[in-house]
C-alpha atoms as one frame of an Amber mdcrd trajectory, in Angstrom:
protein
 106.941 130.749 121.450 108.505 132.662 118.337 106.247 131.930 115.601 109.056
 131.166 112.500 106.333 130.496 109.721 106.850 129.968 105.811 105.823 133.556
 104.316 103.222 132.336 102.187 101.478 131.024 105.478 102.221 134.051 107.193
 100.144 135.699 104.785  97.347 133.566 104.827  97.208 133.344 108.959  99.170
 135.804 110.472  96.349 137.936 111.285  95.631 134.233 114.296  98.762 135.273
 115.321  97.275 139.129 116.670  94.711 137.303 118.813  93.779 136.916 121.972
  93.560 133.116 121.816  97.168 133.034 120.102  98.801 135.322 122.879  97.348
 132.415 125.849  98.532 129.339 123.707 101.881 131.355 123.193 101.865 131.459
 127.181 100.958 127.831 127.881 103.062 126.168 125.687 106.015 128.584 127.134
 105.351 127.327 130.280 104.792 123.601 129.216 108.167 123.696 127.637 109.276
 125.072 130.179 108.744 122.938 133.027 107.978 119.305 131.046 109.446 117.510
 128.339 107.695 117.939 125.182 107.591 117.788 121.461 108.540 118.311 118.845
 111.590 120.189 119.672 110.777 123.861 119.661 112.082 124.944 115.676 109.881
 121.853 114.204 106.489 123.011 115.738 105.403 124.590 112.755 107.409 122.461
 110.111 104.848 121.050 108.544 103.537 124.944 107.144 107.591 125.664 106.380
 108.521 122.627 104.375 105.120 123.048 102.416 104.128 126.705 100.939 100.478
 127.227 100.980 100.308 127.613  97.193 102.145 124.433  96.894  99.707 122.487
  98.859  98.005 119.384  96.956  97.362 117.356  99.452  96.187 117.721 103.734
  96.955 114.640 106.010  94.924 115.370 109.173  96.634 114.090 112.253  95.202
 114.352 115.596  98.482 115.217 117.902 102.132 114.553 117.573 104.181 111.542
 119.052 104.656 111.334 122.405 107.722 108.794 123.057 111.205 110.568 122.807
 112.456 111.443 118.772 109.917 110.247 116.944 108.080 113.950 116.654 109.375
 115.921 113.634 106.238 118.534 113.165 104.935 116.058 110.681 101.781 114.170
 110.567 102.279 110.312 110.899 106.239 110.875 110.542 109.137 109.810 112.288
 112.745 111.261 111.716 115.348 108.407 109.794 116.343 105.776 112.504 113.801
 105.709 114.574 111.205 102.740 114.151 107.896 103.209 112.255 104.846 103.460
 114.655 101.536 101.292 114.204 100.052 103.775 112.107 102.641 104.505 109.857
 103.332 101.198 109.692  99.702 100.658 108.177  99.715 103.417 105.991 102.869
 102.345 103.982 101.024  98.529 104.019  97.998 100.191 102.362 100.235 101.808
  99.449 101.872  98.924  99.005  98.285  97.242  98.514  96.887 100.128  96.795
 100.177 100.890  94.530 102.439  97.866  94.389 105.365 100.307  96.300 107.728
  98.189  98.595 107.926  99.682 102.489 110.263 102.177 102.578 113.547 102.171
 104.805 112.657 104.845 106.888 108.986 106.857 108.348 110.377 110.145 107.669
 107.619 111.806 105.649 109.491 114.744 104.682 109.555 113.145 100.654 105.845
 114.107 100.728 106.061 117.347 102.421 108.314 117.991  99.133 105.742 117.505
  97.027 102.664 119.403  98.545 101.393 117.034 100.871 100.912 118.998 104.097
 101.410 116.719 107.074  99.097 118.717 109.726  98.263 117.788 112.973  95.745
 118.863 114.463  97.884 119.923 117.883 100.725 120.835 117.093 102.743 120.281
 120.627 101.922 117.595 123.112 103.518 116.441 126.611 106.119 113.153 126.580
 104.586 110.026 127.389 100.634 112.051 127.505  98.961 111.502 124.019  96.498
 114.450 123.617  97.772 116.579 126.356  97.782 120.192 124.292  94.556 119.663
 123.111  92.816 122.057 124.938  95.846 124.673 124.857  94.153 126.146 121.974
  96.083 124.540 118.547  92.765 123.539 117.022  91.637 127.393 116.621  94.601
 127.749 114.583  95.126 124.959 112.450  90.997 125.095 111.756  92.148 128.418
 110.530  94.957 127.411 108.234  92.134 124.125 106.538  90.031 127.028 106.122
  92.179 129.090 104.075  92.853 126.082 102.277  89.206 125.636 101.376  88.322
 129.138 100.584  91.555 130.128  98.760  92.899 126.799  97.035  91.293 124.592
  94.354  90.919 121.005  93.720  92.653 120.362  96.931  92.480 116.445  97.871
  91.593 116.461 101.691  92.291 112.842 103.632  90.334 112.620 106.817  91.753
 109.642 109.071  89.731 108.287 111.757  86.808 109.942 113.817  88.911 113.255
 115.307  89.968 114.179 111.075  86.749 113.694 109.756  85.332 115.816 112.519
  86.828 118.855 110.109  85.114 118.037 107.602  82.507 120.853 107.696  85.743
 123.366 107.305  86.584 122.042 103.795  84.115 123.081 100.650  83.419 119.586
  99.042  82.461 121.250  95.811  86.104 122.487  95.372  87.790 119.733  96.984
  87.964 115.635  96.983  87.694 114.668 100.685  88.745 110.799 100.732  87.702
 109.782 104.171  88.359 106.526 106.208  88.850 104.503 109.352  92.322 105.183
 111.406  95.535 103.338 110.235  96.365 102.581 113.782  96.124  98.836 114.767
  92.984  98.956 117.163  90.675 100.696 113.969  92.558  99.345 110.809  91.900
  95.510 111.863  88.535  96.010 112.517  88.444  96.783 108.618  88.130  99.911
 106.748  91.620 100.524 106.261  93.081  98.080 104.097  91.966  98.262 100.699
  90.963 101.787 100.979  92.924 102.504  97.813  92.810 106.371  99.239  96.333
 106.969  97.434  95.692 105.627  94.470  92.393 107.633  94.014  94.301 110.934
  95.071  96.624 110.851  92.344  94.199 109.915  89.874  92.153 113.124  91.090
  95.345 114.979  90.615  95.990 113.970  87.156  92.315 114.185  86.463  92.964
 118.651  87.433  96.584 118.045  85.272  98.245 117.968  88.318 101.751 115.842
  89.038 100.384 112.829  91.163 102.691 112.203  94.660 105.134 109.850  95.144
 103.893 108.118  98.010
């Protein structure tokens, strides 16, 4: 695995890349690659840290592990490339801003709008095995991204942290909530959201009013 990361990142985790755990994940996912299908494709593993510059970060989306169905990984959290349908999830989170901020659904699930303005997309896996959701989970991702939230915490301020269903909020204890907002909620996917928790979370409203609140430019969404 060649390890193209944004500089800024480099800087802030390059030392995970010198260790032992980081040579065996190198060698799994090699071979994983290797001999299965999986995703994303091999330049977009780490697009999530190269589309958004640690010092640009204003915003983490914790996902839990990529898509798993052909095309629809892209390195993003929650995003799908243009022309390929919107999962569940997604499909859920763009209902909830529409609730929360009056925005119509978009034409398309690719995320990469929000990447462009600090939101960092990050799952918690970054690879995973077609058709097996969670598959790379014990390849050894978690030590690293846990290391990249971390540097967040320590090294950022007034960060606004969204923690997504059980698995996300599980990291909470990496963040410093005296620094940060951490907005925290049920799943958008269809077997949590309907069970309620989800809609009328108003998550997005509340992290741009926390951003303006620090005199920062609220997102997008």
């Amino acid at each position: 695995m060649n390890v193209k990361i944004e500089e800024s990142w480099r800087r802030q985790v390059g030392a995970e890349f010198e260790k032992s755990y980081f040579a065996n994940l190198t060698r799994l996912v090699r071979e994983e690659y290797l001999h299965h299908a999986c995703y994303p494709p091999g330049p977009l593993i780490f697009n999530a840290f190269n589309l958004c510059p640690f010092d640009l970060v204003k915003v983490v989306v914790i996902g839990q592990d990529p898509y798993h169905e052909p095309g629809q990984a892209m390195g993003l959290s929650f995003s799908v490339p243009e022309g390929i349908p919107a999962p569940p999830s997604l499909v859920n989170i763009f209902k909830e801003i529409e609730l929360d901020l009056g925005k119509p659904m978009p034409p398309n699930g690719d995320l990469t709008r929000w990447a462009d303005q600090g939101v960092l997309l990050l799952n918690a896996t970054l690879t995973v095995r077609a058709h097996e959701a969670n598959s790379h989970q014990r390849l050894g991702w978690s030590t690293f991204t846990d290391a990249a939230i971390k540097a967040l915490s320590d090294r950022r301020d007034n960060l606004v942290f969204m923690l997504w269903g059980g698995f996300a909020r599980g990291k909470k204890y990496l963040i410093d909530t005296n620094r940060h907002l951490v907005l925290e909620s049920v799943h958008p996917s269809p077997l949590s959201a309907n069970r309620g928790g989800w809609f009328g979370n108003r998550q997005f409203s509340r992290c741009n009013a926390f951003l303006e609140s620090k005199g920062l430019t609220p997102v997008e969404w």
